[in-house]
FILUMSE-918999 format. One record per residue (C-alpha): residue in three letters; x, y, z; chain. Coordinates in steps of 0.1 Angstrom, whole numbers, always signed. Example, Ala and Ser with C-alpha at 12.3 -4.5 7.8 and 13.67 -1.06 7.14 Angstrom:
BEGIN
[rec ALA, [+123, -45, +78], A] [rec SER, [+137, -11, +71], A] 
# end
This chain:
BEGIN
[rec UNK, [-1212, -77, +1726], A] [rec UNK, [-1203, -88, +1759], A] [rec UNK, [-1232, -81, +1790], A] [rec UNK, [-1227, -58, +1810], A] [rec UNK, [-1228, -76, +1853], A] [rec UNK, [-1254, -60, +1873], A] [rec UNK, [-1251, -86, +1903], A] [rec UNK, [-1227, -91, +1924], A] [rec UNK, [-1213, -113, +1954], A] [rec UNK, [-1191, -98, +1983], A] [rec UNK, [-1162, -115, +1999], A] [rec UNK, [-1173, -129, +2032], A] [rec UNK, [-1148, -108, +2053], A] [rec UNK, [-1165, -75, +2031], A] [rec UNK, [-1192, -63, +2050], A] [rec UNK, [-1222, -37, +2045], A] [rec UNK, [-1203, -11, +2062], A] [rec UNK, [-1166, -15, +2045], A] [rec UNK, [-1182, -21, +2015], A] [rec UNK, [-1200, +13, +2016], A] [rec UNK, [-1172, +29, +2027], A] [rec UNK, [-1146, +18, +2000], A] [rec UNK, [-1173, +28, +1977], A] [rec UNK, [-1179, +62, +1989], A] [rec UNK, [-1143, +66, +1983], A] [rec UNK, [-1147, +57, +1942], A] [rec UNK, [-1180, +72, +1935], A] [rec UNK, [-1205, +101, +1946], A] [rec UNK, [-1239, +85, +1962], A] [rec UNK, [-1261, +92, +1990], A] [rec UNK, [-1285, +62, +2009], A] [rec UNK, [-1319, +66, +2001], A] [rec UNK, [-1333, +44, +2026], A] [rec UNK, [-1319, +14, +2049], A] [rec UNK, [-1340, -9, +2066], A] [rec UNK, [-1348, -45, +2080], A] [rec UNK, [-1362, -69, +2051], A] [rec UNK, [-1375, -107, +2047], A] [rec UNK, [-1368, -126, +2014], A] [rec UNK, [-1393, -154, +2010], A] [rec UNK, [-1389, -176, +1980], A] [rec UNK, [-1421, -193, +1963], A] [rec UNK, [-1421, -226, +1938], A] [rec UNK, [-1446, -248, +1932], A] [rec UNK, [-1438, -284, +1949], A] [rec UNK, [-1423, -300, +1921], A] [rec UNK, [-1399, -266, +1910], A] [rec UNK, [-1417, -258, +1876], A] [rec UNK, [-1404, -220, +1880], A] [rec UNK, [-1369, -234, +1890], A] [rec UNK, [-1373, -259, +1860], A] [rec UNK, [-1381, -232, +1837], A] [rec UNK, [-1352, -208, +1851], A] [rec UNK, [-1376, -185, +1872], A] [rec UNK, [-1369, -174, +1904], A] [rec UNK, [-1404, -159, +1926], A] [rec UNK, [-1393, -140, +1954], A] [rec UNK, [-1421, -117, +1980], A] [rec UNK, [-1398, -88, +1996], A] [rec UNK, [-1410, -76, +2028], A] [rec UNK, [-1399, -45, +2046], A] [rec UNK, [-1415, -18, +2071], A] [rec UNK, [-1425, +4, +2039], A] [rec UNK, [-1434, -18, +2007], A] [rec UNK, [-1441, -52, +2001], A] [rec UNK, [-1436, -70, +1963], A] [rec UNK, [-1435, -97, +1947], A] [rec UNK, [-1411, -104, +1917], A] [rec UNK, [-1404, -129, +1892], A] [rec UNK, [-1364, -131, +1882], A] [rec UNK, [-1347, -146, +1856], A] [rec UNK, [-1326, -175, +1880], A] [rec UNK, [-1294, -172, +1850], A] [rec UNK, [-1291, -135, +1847], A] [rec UNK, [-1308, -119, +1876], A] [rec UNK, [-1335, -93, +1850], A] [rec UNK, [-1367, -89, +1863], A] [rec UNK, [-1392, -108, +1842], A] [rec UNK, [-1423, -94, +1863], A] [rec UNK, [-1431, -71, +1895], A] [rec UNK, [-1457, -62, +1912], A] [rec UNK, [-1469, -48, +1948], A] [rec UNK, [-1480, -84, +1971], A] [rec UNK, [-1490, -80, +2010], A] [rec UNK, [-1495, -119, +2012], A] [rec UNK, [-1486, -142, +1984], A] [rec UNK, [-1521, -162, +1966], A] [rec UNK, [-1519, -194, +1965], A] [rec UNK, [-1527, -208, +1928], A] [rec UNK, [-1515, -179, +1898], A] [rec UNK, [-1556, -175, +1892], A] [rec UNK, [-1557, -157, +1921], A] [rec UNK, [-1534, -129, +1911], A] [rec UNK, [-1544, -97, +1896], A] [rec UNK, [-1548, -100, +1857], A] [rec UNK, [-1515, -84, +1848], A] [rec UNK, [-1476, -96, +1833], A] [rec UNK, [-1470, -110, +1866], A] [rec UNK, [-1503, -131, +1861], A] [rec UNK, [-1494, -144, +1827], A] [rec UNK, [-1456, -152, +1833], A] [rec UNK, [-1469, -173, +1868], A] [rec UNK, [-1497, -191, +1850], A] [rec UNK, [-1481, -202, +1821], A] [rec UNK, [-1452, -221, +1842], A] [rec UNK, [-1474, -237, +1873], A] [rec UNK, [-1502, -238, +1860], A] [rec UNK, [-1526, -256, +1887], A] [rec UNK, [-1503, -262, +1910], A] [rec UNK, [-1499, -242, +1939], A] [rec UNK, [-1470, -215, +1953], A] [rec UNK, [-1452, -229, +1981], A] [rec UNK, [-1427, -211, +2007], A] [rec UNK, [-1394, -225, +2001], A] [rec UNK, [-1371, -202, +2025], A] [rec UNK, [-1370, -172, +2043], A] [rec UNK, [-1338, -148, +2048], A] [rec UNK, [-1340, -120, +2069], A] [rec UNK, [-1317, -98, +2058], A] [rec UNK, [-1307, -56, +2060], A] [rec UNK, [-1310, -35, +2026], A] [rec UNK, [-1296, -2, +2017], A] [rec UNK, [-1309, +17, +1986], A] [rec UNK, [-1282, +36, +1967], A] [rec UNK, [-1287, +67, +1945], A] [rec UNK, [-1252, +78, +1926], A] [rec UNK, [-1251, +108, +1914], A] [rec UNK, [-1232, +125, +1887], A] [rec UNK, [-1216, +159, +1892], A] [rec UNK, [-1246, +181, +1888], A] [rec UNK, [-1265, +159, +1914], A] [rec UNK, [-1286, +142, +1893], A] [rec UNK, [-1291, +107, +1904], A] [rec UNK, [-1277, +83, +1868], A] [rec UNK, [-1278, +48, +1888], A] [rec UNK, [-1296, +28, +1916], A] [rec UNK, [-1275, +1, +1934], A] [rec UNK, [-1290, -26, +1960], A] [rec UNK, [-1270, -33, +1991], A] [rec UNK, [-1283, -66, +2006], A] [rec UNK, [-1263, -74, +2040], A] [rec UNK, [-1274, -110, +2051], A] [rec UNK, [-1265, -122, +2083], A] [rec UNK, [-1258, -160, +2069], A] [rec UNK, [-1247, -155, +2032], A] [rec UNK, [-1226, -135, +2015], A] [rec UNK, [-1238, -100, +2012], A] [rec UNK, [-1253, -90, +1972], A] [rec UNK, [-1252, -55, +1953], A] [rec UNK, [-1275, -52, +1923], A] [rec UNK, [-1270, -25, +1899], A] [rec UNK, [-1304, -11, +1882], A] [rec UNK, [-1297, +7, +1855], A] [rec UNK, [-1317, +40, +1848], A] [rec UNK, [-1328, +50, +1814], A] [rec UNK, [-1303, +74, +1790], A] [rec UNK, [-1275, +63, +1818], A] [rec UNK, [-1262, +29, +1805], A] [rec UNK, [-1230, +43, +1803], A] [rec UNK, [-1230, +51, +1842], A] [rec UNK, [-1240, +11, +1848], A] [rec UNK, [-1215, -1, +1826], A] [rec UNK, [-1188, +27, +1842], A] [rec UNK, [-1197, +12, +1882], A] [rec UNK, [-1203, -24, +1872], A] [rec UNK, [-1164, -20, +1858], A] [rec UNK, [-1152, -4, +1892], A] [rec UNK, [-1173, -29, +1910], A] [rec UNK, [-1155, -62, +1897], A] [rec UNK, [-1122, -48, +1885], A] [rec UNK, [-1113, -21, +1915], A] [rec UNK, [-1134, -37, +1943], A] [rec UNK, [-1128, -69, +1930], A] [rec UNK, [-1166, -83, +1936], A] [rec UNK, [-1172, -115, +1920], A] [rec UNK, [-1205, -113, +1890], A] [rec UNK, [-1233, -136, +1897], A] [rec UNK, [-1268, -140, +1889], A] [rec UNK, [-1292, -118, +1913], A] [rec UNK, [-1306, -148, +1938], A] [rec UNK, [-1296, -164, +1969], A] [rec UNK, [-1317, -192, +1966], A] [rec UNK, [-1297, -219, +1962], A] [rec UNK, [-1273, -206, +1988], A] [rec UNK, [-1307, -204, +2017], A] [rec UNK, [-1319, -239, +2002], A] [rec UNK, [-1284, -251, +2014], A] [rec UNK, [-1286, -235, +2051], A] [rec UNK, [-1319, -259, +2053], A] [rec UNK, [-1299, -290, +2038], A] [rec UNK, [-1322, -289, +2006], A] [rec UNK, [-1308, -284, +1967], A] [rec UNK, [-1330, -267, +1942], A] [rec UNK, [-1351, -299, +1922], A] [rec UNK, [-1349, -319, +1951], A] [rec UNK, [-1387, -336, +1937], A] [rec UNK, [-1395, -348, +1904], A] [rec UNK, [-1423, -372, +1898], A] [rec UNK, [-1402, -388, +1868], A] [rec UNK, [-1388, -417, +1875], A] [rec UNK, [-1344, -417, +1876], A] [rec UNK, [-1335, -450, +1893], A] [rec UNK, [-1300, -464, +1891], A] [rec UNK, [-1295, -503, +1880], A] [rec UNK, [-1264, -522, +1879], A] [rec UNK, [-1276, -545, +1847], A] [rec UNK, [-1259, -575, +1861], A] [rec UNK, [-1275, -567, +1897], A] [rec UNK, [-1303, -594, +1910], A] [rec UNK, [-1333, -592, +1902], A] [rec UNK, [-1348, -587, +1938], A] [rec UNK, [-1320, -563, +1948], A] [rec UNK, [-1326, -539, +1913], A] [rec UNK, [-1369, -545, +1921], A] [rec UNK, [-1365, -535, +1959], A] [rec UNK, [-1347, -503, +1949], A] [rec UNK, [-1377, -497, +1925], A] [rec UNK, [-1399, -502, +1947], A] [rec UNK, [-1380, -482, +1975], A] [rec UNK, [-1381, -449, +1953], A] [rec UNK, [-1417, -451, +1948], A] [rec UNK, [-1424, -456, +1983], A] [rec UNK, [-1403, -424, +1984], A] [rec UNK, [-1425, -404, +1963], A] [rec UNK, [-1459, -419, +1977], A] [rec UNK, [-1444, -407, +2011], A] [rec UNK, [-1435, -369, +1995], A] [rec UNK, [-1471, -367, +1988], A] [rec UNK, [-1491, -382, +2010], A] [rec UNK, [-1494, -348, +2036], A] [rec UNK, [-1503, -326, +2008], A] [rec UNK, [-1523, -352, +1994], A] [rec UNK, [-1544, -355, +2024], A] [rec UNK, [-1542, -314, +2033], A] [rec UNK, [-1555, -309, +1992], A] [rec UNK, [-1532, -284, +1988], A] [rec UNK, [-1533, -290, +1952], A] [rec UNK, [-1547, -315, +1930], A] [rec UNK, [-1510, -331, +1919], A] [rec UNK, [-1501, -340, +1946], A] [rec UNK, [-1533, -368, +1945], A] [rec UNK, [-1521, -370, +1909], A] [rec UNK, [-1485, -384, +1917], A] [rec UNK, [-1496, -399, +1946], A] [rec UNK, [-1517, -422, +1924], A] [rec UNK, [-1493, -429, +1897], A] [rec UNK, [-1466, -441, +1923], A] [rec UNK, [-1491, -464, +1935], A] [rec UNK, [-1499, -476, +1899], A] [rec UNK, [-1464, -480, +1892], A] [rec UNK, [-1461, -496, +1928], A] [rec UNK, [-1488, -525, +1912], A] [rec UNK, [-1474, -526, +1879], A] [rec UNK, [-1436, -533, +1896], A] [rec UNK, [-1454, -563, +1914], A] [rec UNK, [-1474, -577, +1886], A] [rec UNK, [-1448, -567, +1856], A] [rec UNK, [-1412, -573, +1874], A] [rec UNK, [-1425, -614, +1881], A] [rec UNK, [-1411, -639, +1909], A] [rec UNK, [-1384, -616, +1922], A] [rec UNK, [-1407, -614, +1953], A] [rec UNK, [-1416, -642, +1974], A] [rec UNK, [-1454, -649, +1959], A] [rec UNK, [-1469, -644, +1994], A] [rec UNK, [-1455, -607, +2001], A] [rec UNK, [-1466, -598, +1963], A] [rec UNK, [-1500, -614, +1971], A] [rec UNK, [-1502, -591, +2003], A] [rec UNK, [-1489, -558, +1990], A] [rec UNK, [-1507, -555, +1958], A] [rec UNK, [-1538, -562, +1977], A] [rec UNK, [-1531, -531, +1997], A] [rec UNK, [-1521, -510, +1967], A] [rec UNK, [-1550, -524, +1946], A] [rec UNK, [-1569, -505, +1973], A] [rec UNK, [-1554, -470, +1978], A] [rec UNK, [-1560, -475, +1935], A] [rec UNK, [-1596, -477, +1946], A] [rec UNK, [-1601, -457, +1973], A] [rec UNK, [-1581, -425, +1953], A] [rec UNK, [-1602, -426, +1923], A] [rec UNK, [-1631, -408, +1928], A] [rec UNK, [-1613, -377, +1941], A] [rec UNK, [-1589, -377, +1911], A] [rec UNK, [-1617, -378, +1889], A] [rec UNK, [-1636, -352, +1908], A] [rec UNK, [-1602, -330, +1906], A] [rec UNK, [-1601, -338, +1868], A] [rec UNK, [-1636, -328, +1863], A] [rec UNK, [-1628, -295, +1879], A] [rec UNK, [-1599, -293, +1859], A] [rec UNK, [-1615, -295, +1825], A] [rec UNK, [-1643, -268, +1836], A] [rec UNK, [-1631, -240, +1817], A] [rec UNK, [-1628, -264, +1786], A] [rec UNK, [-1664, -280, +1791], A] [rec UNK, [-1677, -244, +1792], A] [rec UNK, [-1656, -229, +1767], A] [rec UNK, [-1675, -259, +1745], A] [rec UNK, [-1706, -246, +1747], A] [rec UNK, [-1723, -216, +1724], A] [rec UNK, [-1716, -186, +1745], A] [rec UNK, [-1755, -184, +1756], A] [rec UNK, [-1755, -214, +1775], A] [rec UNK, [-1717, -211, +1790], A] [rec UNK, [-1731, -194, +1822], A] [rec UNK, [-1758, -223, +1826], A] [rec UNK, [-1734, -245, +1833], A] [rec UNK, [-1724, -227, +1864], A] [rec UNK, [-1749, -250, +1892], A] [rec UNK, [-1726, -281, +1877], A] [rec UNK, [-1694, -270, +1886], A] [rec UNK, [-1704, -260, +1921], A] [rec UNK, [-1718, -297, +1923], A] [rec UNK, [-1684, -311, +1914], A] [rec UNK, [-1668, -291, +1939], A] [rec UNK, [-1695, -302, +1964], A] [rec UNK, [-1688, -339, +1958], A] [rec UNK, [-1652, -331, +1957], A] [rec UNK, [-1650, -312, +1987], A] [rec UNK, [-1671, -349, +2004], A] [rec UNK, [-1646, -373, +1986], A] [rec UNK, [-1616, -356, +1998], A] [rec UNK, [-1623, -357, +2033], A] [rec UNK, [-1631, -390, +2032], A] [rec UNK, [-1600, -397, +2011], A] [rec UNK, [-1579, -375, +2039], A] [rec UNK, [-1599, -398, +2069], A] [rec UNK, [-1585, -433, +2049], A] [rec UNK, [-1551, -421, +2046], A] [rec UNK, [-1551, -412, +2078], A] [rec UNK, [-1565, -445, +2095], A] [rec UNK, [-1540, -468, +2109], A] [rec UNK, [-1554, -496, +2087], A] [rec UNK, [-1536, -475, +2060], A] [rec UNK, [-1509, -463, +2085], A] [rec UNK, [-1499, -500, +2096], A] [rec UNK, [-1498, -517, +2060], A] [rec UNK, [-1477, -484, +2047], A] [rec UNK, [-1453, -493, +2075], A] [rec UNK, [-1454, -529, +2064], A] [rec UNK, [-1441, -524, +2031], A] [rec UNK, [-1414, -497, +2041], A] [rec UNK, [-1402, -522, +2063], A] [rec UNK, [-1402, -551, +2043], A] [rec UNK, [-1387, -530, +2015], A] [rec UNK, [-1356, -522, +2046], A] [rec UNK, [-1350, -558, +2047], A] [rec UNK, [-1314, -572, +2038], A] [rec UNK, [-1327, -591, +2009], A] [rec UNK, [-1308, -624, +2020], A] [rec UNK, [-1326, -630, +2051], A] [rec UNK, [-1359, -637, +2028], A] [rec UNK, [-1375, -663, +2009], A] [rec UNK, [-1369, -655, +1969], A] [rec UNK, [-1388, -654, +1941], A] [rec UNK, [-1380, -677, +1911], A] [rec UNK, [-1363, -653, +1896], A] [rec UNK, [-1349, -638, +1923], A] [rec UNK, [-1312, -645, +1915], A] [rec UNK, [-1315, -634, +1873], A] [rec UNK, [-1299, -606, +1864], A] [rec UNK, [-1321, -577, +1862], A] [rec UNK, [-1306, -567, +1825], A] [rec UNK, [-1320, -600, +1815], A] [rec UNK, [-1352, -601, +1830], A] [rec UNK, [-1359, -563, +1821], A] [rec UNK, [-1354, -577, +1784], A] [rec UNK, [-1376, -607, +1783], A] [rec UNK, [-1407, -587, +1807], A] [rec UNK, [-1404, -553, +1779], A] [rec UNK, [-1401, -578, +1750], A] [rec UNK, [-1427, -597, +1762], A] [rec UNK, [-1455, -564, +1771], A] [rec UNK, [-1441, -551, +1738], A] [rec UNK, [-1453, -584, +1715], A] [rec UNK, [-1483, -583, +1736], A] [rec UNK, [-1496, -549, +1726], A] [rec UNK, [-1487, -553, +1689], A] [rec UNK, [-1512, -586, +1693], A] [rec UNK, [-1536, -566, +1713], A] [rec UNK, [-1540, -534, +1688], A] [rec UNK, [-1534, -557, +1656], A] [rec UNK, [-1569, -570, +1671], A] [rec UNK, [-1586, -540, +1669], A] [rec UNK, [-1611, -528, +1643], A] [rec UNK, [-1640, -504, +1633], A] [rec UNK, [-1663, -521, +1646], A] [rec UNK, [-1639, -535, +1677], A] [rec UNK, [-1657, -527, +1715], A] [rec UNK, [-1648, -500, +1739], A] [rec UNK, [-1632, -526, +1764], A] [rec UNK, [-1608, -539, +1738], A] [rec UNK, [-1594, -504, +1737], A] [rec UNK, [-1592, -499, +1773], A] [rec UNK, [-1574, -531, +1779], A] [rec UNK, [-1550, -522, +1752], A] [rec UNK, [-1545, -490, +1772], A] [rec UNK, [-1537, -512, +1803], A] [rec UNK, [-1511, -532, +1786], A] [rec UNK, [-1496, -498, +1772], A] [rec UNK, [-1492, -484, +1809], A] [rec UNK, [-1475, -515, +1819], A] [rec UNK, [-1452, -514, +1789], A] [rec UNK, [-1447, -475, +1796], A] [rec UNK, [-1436, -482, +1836], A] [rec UNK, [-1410, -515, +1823], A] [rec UNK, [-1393, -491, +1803], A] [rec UNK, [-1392, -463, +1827], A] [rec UNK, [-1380, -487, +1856], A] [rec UNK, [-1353, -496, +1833], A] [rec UNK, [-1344, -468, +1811], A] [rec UNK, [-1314, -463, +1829], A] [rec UNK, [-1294, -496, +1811], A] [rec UNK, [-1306, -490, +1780], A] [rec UNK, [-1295, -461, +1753], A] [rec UNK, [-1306, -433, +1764], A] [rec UNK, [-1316, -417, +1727], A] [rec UNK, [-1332, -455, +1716], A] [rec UNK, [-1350, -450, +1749], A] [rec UNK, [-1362, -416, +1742], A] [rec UNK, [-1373, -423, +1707], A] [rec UNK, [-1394, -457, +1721], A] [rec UNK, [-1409, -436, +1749], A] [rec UNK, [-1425, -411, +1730], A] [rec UNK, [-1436, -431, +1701], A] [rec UNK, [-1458, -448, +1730], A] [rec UNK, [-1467, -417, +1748], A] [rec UNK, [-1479, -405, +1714], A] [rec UNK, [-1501, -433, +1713], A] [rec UNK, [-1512, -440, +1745], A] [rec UNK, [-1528, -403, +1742], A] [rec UNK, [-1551, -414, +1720], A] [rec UNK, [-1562, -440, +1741], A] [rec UNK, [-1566, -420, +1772], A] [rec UNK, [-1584, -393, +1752], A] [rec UNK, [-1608, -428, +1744], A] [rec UNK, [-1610, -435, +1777], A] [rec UNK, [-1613, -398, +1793], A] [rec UNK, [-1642, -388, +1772], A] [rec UNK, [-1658, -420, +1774], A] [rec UNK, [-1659, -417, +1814], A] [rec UNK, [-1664, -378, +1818], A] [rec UNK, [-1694, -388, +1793], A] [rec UNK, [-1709, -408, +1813], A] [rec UNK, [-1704, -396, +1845], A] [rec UNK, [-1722, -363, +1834], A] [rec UNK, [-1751, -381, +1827], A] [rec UNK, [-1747, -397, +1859], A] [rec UNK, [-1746, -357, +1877], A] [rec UNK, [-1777, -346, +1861], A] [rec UNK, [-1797, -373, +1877], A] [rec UNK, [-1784, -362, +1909], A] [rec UNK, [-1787, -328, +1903], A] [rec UNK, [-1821, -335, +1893], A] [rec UNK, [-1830, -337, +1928], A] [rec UNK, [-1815, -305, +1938], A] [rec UNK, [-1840, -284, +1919], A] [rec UNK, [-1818, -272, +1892], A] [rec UNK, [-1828, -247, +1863], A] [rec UNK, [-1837, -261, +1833], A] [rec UNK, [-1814, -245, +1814], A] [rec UNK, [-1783, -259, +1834], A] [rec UNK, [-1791, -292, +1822], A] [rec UNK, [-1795, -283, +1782], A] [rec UNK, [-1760, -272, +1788], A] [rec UNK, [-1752, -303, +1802], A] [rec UNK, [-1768, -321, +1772], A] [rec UNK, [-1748, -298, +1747], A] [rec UNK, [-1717, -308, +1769], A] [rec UNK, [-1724, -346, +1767], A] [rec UNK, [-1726, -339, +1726], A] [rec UNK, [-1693, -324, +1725], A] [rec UNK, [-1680, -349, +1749], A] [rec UNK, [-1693, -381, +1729], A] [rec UNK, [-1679, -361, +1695], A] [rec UNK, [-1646, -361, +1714], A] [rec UNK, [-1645, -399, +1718], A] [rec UNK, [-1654, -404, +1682], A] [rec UNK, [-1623, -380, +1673], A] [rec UNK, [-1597, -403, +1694], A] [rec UNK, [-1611, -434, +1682], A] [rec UNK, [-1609, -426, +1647], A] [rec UNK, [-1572, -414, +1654], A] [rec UNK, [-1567, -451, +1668], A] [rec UNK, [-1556, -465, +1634], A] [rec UNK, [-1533, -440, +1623], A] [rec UNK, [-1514, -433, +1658], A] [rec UNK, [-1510, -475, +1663], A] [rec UNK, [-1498, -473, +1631], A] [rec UNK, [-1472, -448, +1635], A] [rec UNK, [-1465, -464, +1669], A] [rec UNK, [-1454, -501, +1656], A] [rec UNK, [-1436, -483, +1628], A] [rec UNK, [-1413, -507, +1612], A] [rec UNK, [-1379, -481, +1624], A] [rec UNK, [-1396, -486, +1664], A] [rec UNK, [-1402, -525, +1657], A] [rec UNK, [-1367, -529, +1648], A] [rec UNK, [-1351, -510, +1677], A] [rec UNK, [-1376, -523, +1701], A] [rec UNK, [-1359, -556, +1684], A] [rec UNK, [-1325, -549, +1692], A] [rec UNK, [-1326, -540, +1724], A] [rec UNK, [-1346, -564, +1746], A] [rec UNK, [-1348, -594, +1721], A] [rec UNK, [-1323, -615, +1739], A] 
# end
């Protein structure tokens, strides 16, 4: 059964006043209200509500103020409620629908103003012929975009919606569309909808040099250090750190993985530099991790000692608030400043004007095969290595090699199948969970042993640290869960069906 349109556009030469008057000529309504209104639309940075077909709009007018979350394809109403001033992360909205449908999309990331459209809205009541009002319409008169009706459709009345929704497109001729402007205002500031994505979606010619295809590599990350490098250094959330640091590790793993397609000196120089914003980054991210996890750490615990753990968290934040700033003053010094600028402008140089790498000249296709192959080979050796009674470190630099063999593929997914490709990547994501889980626990272990001879100074109940010891049980129990699911996820990783493709398509 076909839907019934409940949003529509006007033609541009249609405005609020013909409109209404055409209408009053069909139908029986009266104007419950008219007045001056400002749309503002909200995303998180990298458009998980846009990805996940929401649209979060905060409607401002001289009377009421809300806050609404709309399906982007059909224009319903998933959630409503009444907002002043928008919060910043979804924990800081009432507990609610609203609250649920938010958190479950953004999750820690913040709401962000895209746009703002000042714009003139008339409310409709039509009424049948005893006066009873049987449908609300929506006039929106912008002064830059084409001008909207919405239908909303009162209860025991669908056959009123359905009636006007008919006269609306066939007699008025309107044109249906879903209920939001959005990607019409993104347009009046030159931006599309999904304009950020930290996953990787570079272009290669595969018979394109190697130094040309590795400069447009490394020109894309430089793009996404650059996207989040203010936010990173105002901590408006903590991914913005996050991608911040994985373009930088993928910057170092370009330069050590993608070899001689750089003159040796430049790589030398460069992944000095990035070997350093590795370093200096690190102890915020983990901070921001740690903060993170709270909720699990204390949802660990028996539920006597959950509140005990309450002094450590507002020690994490405390050191986190300390490493941040002095994360924001590095990024801000012109040591950082100048050898940012460096790169960028290296990376603007016509590539013929510079000394080459050996392979330089090879077509990226080719070296893309023998670098993956190689990595590939290299962490079947590595994990084929590994037993029971195998140390910690042998796992962590198998986890190493599977990051560079994760960023190789990713550079070059692009001239590859994309379903071999898809089948590879998550066999190795699978695995490489494990690893990290290792690695995590291992570190968040330690490093809360670490705390509580700090905090010891600070005059801390007693009980706060028995919590902390219960938390370093669960922690170390945690590590021994991901190392005993080392044998079966390597296992299931070097599968003889991934063996084979990884086979065909980079053994060349």
């Amino acid at each position: 059964m076909p839907t019934t349109p409940l949003h529509f556009e006007l033609p541009e030469s249609l405005t609020a006043e013909k409109f209404l008057k055409k209408l009053s000529k069909k139908i029986n309504f009266d104007i419950d209200a008219q007045q001056y209104a400002i749309k503002t639309y909200y995303d998180s940075f990298d458009w998980r509500l846009y990805n996940a077909d929401m649209v979060c709009e905060l409607n401002q007018s001289k009377t009421s103020s809300h806050i609404t979350l709309i399906d982007r394809l059909t224009g319903e109403c998933l959630a409503l409620e009444e907002q002043q001033a928008v919060p910043k992360f979804s924990g800081q909205f009432r507990d609610g629908r609203f609250k649920t449908r938010l958190a479950a999309q953004i999750e820690m990331r913040a709401l962000l103003p895209l746009c703002s459209l000042p714009y003139q809205v008339y409310r409709l009541n039509v009424l049948n012929k005893d006066q009873k009002i049987v449908l609300r319409i929506t006039l929106d008169e912008y002064e830059t975009l084409a001008n909207r009706v919405s239908l909303q459709p009162l209860k025991g009345y669908d056959k009123a919606a359905a009636s006007i929704s008919y006269l609306l497109e066939n007699s008025l001729k309107l044109m249906p569309t879903n209920g939001s402007v959005l990607k019409a205002a993104l347009q009046l500031q030159g931006r599309q909808p999904k304009d950020y994505s930290s996953k990787l979606a570079i272009k290669l010619d595969p018979k394109m040099r190697a130094d040309n295809a590795s400069i447009i590599i490394y020109r894309q990350l430089l793009s996404a250090i650059q996207n989040n490098e203010t936010s990173t250094i105002a901590d408006i959330d903590t991914e913005f750190l996050h991608d911040y640091r994985v373009a930088v590790r993928r910057t170092r793993a370009g330069l050590s993985q993608i070899k001689s397609t750089l003159p040796h000196k430049v790589v030398a120089k460069h992944a000095a530099f990035f070997a350093w914003l590795g370093q200096i980054t690190g102890d915020t991210r983990d901070l921001d991790v740690y903060l993170l996890s709270y909720q699990q750490y204390q949802a660990a615990l028996p539920e006597t000692l959950q509140a005990d753990l309450a002094p450590l968290y507002e020690f994490l934040k405390q050191k986190q608030v300390a490493t941040q700033k002095e994360l924001a003053k590095k990024l801000s010094s012109s040591k950082y400043r100048k050898q940012l600028a460096a790169w960028e402008q290296y990376l603007k140089k016509p590539a013929v004007v510079k000394e080459k790498g050996s392979n330089a000249k090879v077509p990226i296709k080719k070296l893309a095969d023998q670098r993956i192959w190689k990595v590939f080979k290299r962490v079947l050796t590595e994990g084929n290595a590994i037993n029971e009674s195998s140390p910690a470190e042998a796992l962590h630099d198998l986890r190493k090699t599977c990051k560079k063999l994760r960023y190789l593929m990713e550079f070059f997914q692009d001239m590859y199948p994309a379903k071999d490709m898809k089948v590879l990547l998550r066999a190795l994501k699978g695995f490489q969970s494990v690893l990290g889980d290792f690695q995590d626990y291992e570190i968040q272990e330690n490093s809360i042993k670490f705390f509580s001879a700090e905090m010891m100074e600070n005059n801390v109940a007693s009980n706060t640290f028995l919590a902390m010891g219960v938390l370093i049980q669960y922690l170390d129990s945690m590590k021994c869960t991901a190392r005993n699911d080392f044998a079966e996820q390597f296992s299931q990783f070097k599968q003889t069906e991934n063996q084979a493709i990884f086979k065909t398509l980079f053994s060349h």
